[in-house]
C-alpha positions, -999 to 999 in steps of 0.1 A, spaced: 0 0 0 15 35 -9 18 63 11 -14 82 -5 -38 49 1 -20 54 34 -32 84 42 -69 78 28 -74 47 50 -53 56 81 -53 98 78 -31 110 112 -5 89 128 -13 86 168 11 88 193 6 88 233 34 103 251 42 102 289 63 117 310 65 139 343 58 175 350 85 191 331 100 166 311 101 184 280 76 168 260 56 200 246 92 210 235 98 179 217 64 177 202 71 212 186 100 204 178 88 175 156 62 193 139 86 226 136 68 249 156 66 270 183 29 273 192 13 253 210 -16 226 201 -50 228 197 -70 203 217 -97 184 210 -121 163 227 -130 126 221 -159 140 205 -139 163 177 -147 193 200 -122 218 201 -117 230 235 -112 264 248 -76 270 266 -90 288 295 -114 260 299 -85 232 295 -62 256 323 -86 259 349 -94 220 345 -56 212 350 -55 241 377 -80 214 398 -56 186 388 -82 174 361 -64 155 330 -82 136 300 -58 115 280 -85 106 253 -79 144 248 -61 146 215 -30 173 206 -29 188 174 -4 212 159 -13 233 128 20 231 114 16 193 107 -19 180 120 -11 148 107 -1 138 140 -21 136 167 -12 135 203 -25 119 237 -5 134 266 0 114 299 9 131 332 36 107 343 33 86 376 44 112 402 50 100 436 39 62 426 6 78 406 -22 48 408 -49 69 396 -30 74 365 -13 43 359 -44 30 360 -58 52 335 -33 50 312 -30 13 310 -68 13 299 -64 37 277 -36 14 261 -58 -13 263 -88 6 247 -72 19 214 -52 -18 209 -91 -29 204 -104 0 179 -115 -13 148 -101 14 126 -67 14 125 -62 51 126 -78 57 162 -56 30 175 -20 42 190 6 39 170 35 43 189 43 51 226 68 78 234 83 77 273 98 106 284 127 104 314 143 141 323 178 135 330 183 168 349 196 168 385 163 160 401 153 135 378 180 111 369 164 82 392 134 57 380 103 67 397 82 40 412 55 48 385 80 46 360 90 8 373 55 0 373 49 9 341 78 -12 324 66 -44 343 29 -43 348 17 -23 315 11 -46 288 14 -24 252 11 -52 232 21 -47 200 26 -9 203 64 2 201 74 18 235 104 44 228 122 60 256 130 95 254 159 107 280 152 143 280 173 172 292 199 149 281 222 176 285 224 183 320 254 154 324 273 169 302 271 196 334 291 165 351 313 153 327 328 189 320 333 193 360 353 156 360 369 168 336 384 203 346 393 178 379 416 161 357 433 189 344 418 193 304 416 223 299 378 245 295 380 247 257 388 205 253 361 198 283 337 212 262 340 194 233 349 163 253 317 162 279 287 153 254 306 121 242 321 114 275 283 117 291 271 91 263 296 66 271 292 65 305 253 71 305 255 35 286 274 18 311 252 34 342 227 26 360 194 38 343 199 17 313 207 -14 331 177 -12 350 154 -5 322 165 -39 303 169 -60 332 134 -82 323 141 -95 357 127 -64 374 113 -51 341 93 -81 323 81 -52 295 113 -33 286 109 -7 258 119 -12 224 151 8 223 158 46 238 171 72 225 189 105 244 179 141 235 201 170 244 194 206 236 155 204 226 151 236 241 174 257 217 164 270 186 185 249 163 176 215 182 175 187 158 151 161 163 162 141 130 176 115 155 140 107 175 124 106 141 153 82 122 146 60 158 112 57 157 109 45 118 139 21 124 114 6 158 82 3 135 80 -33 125 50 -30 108 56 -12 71 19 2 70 29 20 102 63 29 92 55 48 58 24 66 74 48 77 102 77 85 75 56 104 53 36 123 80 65 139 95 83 169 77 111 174 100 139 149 82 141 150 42 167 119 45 145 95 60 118 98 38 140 95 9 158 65 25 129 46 28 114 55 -2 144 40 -18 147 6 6 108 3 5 92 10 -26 125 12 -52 139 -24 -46 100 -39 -52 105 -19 -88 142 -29 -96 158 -62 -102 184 -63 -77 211 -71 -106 201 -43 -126 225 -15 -125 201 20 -122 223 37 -142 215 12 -174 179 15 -167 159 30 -197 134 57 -190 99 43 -197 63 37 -185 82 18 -161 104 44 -145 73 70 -147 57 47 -124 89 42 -102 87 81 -100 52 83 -87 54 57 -63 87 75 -47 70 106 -52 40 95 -24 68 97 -1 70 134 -2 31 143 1 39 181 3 58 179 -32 44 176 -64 56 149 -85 58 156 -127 76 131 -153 85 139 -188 
């Protein structure tokens, strides 16, 4: 099925993201759909609701996940927002995991959830699992939905790493460019990551992670979190609605618009370059072309 049938059948790609208060998730949602407003939301019903309305609810601690998030810039996505699991959070655990359980049973596949995105601040006062969080990656059953998660704030150890290594004696200008890759390596060898794949304490680990410094500067670059989540999506109906929804990274959608619909056109021992320009090719064109919804395709 191409990317237009795609969008016909399926229409907006549905992701729920969690995290806690201030874990940078309205950051990295803009960010995706290159923006800086901020959503619309709508009701289960299609209503859209008004902000002082939706503040004054949150103002009395009142949250609706079946609430859905949508950004002008690219309302191809939609959003569910969950609160996190503050402070053990069994109300909302609880919620969540039937909300989960609710869209994995929708008949049409567009009001299902596509992907899960977990978000985990690694500034100072965040760097530790939560309980909720625990409980989430060994009680919550997601099925078949690909759980991604998202350490945010990511920069903060670089805070760390630059301090260890002034200590040391590098100087400011080499710390610098030194701490990011010295805070990935030993970020993978700590404690956070061994915990979250150890299926004896977690029997539902996440599909893979992903570490996000910097969302909150202008020139943040969320190619990375887009490039992970395609790579996660085992299901190819999924992965080209999710490839050709976003608008953020050219390269993927041109990588698998080669790897996907190119090598089902091409014999494999035919050199491109020796291919002859025909009804053939115009209809190689086309189908690549489906890719790139926002760009009109011609053939001479």
């Amino acid at each position: 099925m191409d990317p237009s049938e795609l969008r016909e059948k399926i229409k907006r790609f549905r992701i729920l993201i969690i995290g806690r208060a201030n874990a940078g998730k309205t950051t990295i949602l803009q960010r995706v759909c290159k923006t800086r407003e901020n959503p619309e939301i709508y009701n289960s019903a299609g209503e859209k609701i008004d902000p002082t309305v939706l503040m004054a609810s949150r103002e009395r601690g009142v949250h609706d996940i079946e609430n859905e998030m949508v950004f002008q810039n690219n309302p191809g996505f939609v959003f569910h927002d969950s609160r996190g699991f503050e402070a053990g959070g069994h109300s909302e655990f609880d919620k969540v995991k039937a909300f989960i359980a609710s869209r994995s049973k929708e008949k049409y596949i567009e009001n299902r959830i596509h992907v899960i995105w977990y978000c985990i601040p690694m500034d100072e006062d965040g760097r530790s699992f939560t309980e909720g969080e625990v409980k989430f990656f060994s009680q919550c059953d997601t099925g078949s939905i690909a759980v991604i998660v998202l350490f945010t704030k990511f920069d903060a150890l670089y805070d760390d790493e630059f301090a260890e290594l002034i200590s040391q004696g590098v100087s400011r200008k080499d710390a610098e460019v030194l701490a990011p890759q010295h805070a990935k390596e030993a970020f993978a060898n700590g404690p956070q990551l061994k915990l979250l794949y150890n299926r004896k304490s977690n029997q539902r680990p996440p599909r893979c992670h992903i570490c996000l410094p910097d969302m909150d500067k202008d020139d943040a670059d969320c190619g990375p979190l887009i490039e992970r989540t395609a790579e996660t999506l085992d299901d190819d109906t999924l992965k080209q609605m999710f490839v050709s929804t976003q608008r953020t990274n050219l390269e993927v959608c041109m990588k698998y618009a080669v790897t996907l619909s190119l090598a089902r056109h091409l014999d494999s021992t035919q050199a491109i370059s020796s291919h002859t320009f025909g009804k053939s090719d115009r209809h190689i064109v086309n189908v690549l072309g489906r890719w790139f919804p926002l760009t009109s395709v011609s053939t001479v």
